[in-house]
Kinemage of the C-alpha trace (Angstrom):
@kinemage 1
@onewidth
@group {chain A} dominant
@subgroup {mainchain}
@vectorlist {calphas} color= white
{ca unk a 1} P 0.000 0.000 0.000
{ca unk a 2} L 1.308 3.886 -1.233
{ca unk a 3} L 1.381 6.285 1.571
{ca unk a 4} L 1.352 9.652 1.103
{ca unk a 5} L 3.151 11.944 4.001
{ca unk a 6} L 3.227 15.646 3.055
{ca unk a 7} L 3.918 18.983 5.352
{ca unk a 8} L 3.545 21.944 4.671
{ca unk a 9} L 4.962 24.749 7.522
{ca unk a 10} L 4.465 27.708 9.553
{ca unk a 11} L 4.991 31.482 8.234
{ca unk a 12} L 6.253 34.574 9.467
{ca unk a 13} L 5.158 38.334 7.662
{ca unk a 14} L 8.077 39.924 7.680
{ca unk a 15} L 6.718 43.474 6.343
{ca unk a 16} L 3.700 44.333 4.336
{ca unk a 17} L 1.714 42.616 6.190
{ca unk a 18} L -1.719 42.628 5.771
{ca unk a 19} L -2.099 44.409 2.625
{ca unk a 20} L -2.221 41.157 0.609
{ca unk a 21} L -5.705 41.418 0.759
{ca unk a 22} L -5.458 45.014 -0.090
{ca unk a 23} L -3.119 45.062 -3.381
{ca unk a 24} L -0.238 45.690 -1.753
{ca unk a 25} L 3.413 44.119 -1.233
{ca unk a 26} L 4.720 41.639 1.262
{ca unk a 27} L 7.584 39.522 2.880
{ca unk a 28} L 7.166 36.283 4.295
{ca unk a 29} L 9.326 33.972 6.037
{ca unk a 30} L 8.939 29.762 6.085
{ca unk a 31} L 9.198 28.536 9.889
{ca unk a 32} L 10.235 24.916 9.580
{ca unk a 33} L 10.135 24.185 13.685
{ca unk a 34} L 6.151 24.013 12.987
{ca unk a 35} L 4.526 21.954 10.630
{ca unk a 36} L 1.147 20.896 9.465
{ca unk a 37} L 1.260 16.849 8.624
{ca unk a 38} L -1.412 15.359 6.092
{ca unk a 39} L -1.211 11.491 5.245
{ca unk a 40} L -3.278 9.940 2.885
{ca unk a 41} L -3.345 6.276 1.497
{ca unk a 42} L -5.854 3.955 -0.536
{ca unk a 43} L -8.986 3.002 1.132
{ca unk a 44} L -12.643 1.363 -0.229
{ca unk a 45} L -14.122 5.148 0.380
{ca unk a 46} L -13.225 8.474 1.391
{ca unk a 47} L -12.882 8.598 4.834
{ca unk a 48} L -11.348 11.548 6.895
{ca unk a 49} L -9.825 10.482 10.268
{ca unk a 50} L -10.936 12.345 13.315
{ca unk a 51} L -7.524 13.472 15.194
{ca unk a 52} L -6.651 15.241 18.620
{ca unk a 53} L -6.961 18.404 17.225
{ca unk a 54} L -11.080 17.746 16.766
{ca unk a 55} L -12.015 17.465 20.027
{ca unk a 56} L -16.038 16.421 20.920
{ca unk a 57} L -15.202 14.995 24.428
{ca unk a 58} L -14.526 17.300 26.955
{ca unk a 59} L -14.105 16.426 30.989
{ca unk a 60} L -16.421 19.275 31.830
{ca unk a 61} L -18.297 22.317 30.213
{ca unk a 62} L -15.701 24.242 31.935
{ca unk a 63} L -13.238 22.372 29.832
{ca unk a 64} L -15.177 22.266 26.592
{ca unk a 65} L -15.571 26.427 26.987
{ca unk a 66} L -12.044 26.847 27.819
{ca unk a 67} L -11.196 25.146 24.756
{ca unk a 68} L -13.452 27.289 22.017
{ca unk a 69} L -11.969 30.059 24.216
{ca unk a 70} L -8.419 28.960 22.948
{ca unk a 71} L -9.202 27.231 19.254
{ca unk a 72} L -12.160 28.656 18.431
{ca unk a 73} L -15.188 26.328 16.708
{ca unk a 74} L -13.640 24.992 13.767
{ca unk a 75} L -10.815 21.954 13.876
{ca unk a 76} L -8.991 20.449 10.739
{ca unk a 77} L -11.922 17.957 9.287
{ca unk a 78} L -13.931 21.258 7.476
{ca unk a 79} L -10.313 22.173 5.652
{ca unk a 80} L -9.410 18.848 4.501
{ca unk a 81} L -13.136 18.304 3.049
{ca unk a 82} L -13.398 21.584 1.446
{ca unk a 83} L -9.980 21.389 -0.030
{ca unk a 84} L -10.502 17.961 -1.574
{ca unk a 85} L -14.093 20.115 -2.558
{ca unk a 86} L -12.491 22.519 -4.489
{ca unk a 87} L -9.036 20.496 -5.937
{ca unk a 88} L -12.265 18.031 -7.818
{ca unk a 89} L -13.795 22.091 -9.282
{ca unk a 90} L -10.358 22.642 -10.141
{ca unk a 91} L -10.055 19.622 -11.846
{ca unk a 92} L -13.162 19.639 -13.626
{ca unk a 93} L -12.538 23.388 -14.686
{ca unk a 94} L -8.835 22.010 -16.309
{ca unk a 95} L -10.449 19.329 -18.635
{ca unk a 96} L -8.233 17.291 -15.938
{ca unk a 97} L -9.983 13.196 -15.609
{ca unk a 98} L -9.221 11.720 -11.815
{ca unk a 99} L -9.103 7.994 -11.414
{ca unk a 100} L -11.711 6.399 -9.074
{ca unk a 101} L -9.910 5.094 -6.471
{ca unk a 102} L -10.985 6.172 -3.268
{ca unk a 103} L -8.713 7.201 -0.187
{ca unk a 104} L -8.263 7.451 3.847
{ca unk a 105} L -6.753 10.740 4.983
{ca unk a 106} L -5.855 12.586 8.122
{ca unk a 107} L -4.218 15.244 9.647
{ca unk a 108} L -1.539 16.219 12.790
{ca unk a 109} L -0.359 19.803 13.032
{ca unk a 110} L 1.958 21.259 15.687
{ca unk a 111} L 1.732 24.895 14.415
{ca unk a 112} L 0.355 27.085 17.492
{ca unk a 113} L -3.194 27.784 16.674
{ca unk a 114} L -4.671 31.036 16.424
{ca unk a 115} L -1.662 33.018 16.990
{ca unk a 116} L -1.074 34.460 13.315
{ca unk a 117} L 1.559 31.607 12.010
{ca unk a 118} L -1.160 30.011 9.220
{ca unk a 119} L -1.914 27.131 10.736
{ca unk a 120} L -5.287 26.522 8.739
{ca unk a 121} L -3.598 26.878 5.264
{ca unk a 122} L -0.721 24.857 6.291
{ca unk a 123} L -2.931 21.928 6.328
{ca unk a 124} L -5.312 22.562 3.265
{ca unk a 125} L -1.739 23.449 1.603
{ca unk a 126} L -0.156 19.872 2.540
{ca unk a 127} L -3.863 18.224 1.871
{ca unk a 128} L -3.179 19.442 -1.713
{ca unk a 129} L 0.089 18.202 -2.176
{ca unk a 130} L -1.337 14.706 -0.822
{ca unk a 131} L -4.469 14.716 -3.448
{ca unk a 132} L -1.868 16.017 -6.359
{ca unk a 133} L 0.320 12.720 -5.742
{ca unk a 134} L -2.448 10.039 -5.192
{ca unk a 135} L -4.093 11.692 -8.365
{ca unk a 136} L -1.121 12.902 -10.156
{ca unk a 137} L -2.050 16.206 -10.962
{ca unk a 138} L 0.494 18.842 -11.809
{ca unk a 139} L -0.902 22.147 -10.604
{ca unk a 140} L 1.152 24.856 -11.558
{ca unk a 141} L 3.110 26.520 -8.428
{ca unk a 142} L 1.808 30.007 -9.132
{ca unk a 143} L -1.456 28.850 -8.817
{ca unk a 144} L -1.512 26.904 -6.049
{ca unk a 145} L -1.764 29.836 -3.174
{ca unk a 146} L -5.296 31.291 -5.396
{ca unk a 147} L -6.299 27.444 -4.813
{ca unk a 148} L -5.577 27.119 -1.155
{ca unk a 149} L -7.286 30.888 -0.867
{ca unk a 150} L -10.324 29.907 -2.169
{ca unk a 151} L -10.611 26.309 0.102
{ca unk a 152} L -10.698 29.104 2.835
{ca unk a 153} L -12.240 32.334 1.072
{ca unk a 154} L -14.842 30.670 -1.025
{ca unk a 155} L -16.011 27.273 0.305
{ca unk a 156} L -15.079 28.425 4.444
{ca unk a 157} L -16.103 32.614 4.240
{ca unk a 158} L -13.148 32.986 5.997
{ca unk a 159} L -11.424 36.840 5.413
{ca unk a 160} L -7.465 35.803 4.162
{ca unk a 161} L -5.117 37.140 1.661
{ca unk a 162} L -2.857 35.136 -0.519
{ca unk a 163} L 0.670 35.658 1.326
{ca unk a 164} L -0.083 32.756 3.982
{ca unk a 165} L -0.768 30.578 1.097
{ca unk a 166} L 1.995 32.058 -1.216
{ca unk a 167} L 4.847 31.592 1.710
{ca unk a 168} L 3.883 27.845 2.111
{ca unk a 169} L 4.067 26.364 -1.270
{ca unk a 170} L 7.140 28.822 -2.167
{ca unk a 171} L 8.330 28.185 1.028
{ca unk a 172} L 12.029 29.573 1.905
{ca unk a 173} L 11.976 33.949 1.575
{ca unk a 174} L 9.439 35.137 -0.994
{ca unk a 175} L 8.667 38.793 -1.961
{ca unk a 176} L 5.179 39.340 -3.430
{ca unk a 177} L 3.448 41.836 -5.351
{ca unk a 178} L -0.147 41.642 -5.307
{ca unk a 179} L -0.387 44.904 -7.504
{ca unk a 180} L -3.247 44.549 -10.334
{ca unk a 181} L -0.666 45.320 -12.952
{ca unk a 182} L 0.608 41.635 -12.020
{ca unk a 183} L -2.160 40.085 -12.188
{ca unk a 184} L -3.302 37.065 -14.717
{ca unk a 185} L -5.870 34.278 -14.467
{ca unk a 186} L -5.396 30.526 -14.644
{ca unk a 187} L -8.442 28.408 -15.037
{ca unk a 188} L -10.301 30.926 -12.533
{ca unk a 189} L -7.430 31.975 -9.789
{ca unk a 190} L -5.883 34.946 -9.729
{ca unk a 191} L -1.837 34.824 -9.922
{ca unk a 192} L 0.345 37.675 -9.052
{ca unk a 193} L 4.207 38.593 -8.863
{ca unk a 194} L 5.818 36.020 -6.445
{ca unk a 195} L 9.715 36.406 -5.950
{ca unk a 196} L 12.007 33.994 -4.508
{ca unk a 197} L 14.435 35.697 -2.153
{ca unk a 198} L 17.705 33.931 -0.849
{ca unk a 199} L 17.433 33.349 3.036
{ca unk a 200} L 20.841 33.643 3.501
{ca unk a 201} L 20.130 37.812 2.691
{ca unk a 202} L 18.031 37.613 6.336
{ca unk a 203} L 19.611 39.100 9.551
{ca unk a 204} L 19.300 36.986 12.532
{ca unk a 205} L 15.334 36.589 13.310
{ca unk a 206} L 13.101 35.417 16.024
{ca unk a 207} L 9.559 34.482 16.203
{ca unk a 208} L 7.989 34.197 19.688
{ca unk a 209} L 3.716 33.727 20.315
{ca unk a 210} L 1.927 33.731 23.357
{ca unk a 211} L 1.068 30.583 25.048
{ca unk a 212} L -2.330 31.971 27.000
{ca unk a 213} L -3.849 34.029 24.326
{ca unk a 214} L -4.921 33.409 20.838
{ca unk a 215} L -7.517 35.215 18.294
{ca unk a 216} L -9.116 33.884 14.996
{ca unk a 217} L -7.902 35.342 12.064
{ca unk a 218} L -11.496 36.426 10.667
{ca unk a 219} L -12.032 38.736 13.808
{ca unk a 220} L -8.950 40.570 12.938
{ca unk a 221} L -9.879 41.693 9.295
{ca unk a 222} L -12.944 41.600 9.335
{ca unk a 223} L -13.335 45.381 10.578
{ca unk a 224} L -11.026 46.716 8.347
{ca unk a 225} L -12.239 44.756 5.273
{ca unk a 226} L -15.133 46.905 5.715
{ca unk a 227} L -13.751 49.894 6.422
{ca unk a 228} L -11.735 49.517 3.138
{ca unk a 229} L -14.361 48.945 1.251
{ca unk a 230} L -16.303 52.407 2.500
{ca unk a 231} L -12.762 54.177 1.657
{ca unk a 232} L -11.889 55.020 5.113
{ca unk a 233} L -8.856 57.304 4.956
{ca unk a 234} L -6.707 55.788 7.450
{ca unk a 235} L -7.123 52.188 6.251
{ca unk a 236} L -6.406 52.766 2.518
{ca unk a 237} L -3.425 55.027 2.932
{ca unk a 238} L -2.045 52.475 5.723
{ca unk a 239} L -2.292 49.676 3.300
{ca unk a 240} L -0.637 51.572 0.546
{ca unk a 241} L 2.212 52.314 3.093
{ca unk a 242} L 2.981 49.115 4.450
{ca unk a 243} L 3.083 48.002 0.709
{ca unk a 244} L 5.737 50.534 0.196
{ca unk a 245} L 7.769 49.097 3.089
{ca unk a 246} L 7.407 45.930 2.174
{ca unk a 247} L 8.842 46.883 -1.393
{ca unk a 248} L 11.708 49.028 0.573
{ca unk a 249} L 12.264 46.033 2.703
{ca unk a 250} L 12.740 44.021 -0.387
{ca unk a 251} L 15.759 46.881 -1.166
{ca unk a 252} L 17.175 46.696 2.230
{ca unk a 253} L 17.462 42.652 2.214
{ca unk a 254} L 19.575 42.829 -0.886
{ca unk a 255} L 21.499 45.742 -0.096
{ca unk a 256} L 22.376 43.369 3.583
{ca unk a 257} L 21.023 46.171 5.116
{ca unk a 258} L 19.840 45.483 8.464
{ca unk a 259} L 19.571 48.245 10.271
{ca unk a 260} L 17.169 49.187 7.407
{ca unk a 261} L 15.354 46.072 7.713
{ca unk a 262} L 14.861 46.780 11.343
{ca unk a 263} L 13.329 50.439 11.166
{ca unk a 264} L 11.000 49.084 8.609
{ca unk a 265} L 9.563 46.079 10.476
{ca unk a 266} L 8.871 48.621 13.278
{ca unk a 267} L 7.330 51.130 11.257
{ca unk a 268} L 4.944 48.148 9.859
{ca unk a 269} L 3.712 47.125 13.177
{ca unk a 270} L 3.300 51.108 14.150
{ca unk a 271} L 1.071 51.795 10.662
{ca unk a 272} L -0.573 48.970 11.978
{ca unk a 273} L -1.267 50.301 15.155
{ca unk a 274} L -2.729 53.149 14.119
{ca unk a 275} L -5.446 50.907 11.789
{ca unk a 276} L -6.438 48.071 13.765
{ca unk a 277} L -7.890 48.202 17.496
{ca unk a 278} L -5.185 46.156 19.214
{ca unk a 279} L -5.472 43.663 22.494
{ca unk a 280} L -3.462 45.085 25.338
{ca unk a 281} L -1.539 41.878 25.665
{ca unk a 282} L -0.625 41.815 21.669
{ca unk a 283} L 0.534 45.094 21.922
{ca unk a 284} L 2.905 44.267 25.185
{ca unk a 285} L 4.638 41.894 23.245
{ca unk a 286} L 6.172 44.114 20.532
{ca unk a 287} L 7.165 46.705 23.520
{ca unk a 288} L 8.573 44.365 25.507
{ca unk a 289} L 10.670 43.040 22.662
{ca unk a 290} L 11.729 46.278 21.436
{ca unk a 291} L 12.451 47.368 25.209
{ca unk a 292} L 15.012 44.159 24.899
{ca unk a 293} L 16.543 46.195 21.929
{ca unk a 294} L 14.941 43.843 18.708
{ca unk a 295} L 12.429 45.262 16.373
{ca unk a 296} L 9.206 44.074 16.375
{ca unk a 297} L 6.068 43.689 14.071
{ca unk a 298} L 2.857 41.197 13.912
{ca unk a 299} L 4.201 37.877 12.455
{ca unk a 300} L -0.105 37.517 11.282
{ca unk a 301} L -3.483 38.470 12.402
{ca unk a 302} L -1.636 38.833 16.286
{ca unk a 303} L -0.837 36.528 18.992
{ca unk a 304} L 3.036 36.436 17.406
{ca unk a 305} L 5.569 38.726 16.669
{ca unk a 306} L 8.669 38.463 14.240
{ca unk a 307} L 11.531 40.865 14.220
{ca unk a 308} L 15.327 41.323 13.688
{ca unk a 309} L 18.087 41.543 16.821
{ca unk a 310} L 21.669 42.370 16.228
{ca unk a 311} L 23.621 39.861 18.282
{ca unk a 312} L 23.435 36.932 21.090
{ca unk a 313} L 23.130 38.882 23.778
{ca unk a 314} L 20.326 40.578 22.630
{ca unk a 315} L 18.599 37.288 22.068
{ca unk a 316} L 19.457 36.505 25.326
{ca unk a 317} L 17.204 39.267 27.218
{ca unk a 318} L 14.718 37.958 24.945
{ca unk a 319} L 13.799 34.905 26.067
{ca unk a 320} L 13.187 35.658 29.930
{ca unk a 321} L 11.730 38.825 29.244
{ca unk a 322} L 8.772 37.387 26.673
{ca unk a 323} L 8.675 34.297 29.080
{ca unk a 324} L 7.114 36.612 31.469
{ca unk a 325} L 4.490 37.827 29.641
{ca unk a 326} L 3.851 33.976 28.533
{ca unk a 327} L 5.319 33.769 25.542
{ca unk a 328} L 7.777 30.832 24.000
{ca unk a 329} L 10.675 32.497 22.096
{ca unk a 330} L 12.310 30.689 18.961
{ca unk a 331} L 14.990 31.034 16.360
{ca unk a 332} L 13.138 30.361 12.561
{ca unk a 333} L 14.111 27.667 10.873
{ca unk a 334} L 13.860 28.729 7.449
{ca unk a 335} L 15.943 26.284 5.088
């Protein structure tokens, strides 16, 4: 019996973040030290495995509401069935004829949840890679992310840009331009400018997320999606900015300019600030990293925080300091 193992990992936003959904620019790191796991082999019918992840027994109601409190309503089943959902449209759409054998799959992912890191498309991302093997389809790679985006965007209603999605099949560094001059459509999905950057241009780098507190990504955008749409001022002209640092970020990395690099990860978290109505304990984290002497910005929707410090030391007033606030600190793995 084939088995099929793929992963698909954690991401960082660098700088530009969120104006994917916006138009705009944006740099996005791979973090290898988390990773979504889908397995799928031949079965006698489709059949997705219940993991640990979808819980429906719970010692108490205490228990049960502490969990939606931390994970929210929605496990891994719904993105595994809507992805296999949308990879048969695709399919169909292509002129592309699947076999009909049928298939067991399921899912393990040790990516923090609801912290920002793209968790959910991690494992619609590595459910695709499984179906595109046991089927073998070749997707194009430029149009993967628009297919993972619309498992989430179309079949879910959940609020998401591309980067997420761009960062995990390009994996590595990757630049993106989201600008409509980019733009082209294959067999319905929308493809933009994606740019493979060379790691080795990064700084040193950190991630860290809190361990208490978490926050789904569709009550983060979902206010400013709205207030884009009615041409609010402060939300289109901070979308447009952080898309200009993301591009200027782009400049500094191959210039090896870090100090650069630094002032315009800050300056994307402070644009930010100045849009979004922030959690008190989000907002401590990026202060209490930048009081440790690293820059600081949203690594997603909040609940982690990515930035650039300029030696060991610094890293080591890191780690205590963000422990007390609950947080675990890491280095990226990236490559």
């Amino acid at each position: 019996m084939i088995i099929i193992t793929r992963r698909a990992y954690a991401r960082a936003a660098l700088v530009g973040n969120p104006s994917d959904g916006y138009n705009g620019k944006t740099i996005s790191i791979i973090i290898r030290n988390f990773w979504a796991e889908v397995v799928l082999y031949e079965w006698d019918t489709v059949e997705i495995l219940l993991t640990e992840d979808d819980r429906a027994r719970f010692r108490s109601v205490q228990d049960l509401s502490r969990d939606v409190g931390l994970h929210g309503y929605y496990g891994g089943i719904r993105l595994i069935k809507a992805t296999i959902k949308r990879f048969v449209d695709y399919c169909r759409t292509s002129g592309t004829a699947l076999h009909d054998r049928n298939f067991s799959i399921r899912y393990h992912s040790i990516i923090p949840r609801q912290v920002g890191l793209a968790g959910s498309s991690a494992i619609i991302t590595a459910t695709l890679r499984c179906l595109m093997e046991f089927y073998g389809v070749d997707i194009p790679v430029e149009v993967q992310p628009s297919l993972v985006l619309s498992v989430e965007r179309d079949e879910l209603g959940v609020a998401a840009g591309l980067q997420d999605r761009v960062a995990q099949v390009f994996e590595g560094l990757t630049y993106m331009d989201f600008s409509p001059e980019h733009e082209r459509v294959v067999h319905g999905l929308a493809c933009f400018r994606y740019e493979p950057l060379d790691p080795a241009l990064l700084p040193p780098l950190y991630v860290a997320h809190h361990q208490g507190f978490s926050e789904p990504t569709e009550v983060f955008h979902n206010d400013v999606r709205e207030r884009f749409r009615r041409g609010d001022p402060d939300v289109v002209d901070g979308m447009a900015r952080v898309a200009d640092l993301a591009a200027s970020a782009r400049r500094a990395l191959l210039d090896r300019d870090a100090g650069r690099l630094a002032q315009l990860t800050d300056e994307n978290f402070e644009v930010r600030r100045r849009i979004f109505r922030l959690p008190p304990w989000q907002v401590e984290m990026i202060d209490v990293a930048r009081a440790c002497g690293a820059s600081a910005n949203f690594a997603g929707s909040g609940g982690a925080i990515v930035g650039t410090y300029a030696d060991e030391g610094t890293f080591a007033g890191l780690d205590p300091a963000l422990e007390a606030i609950g947080c675990r600190l890491l280095k990226p793995q990236i490559v």
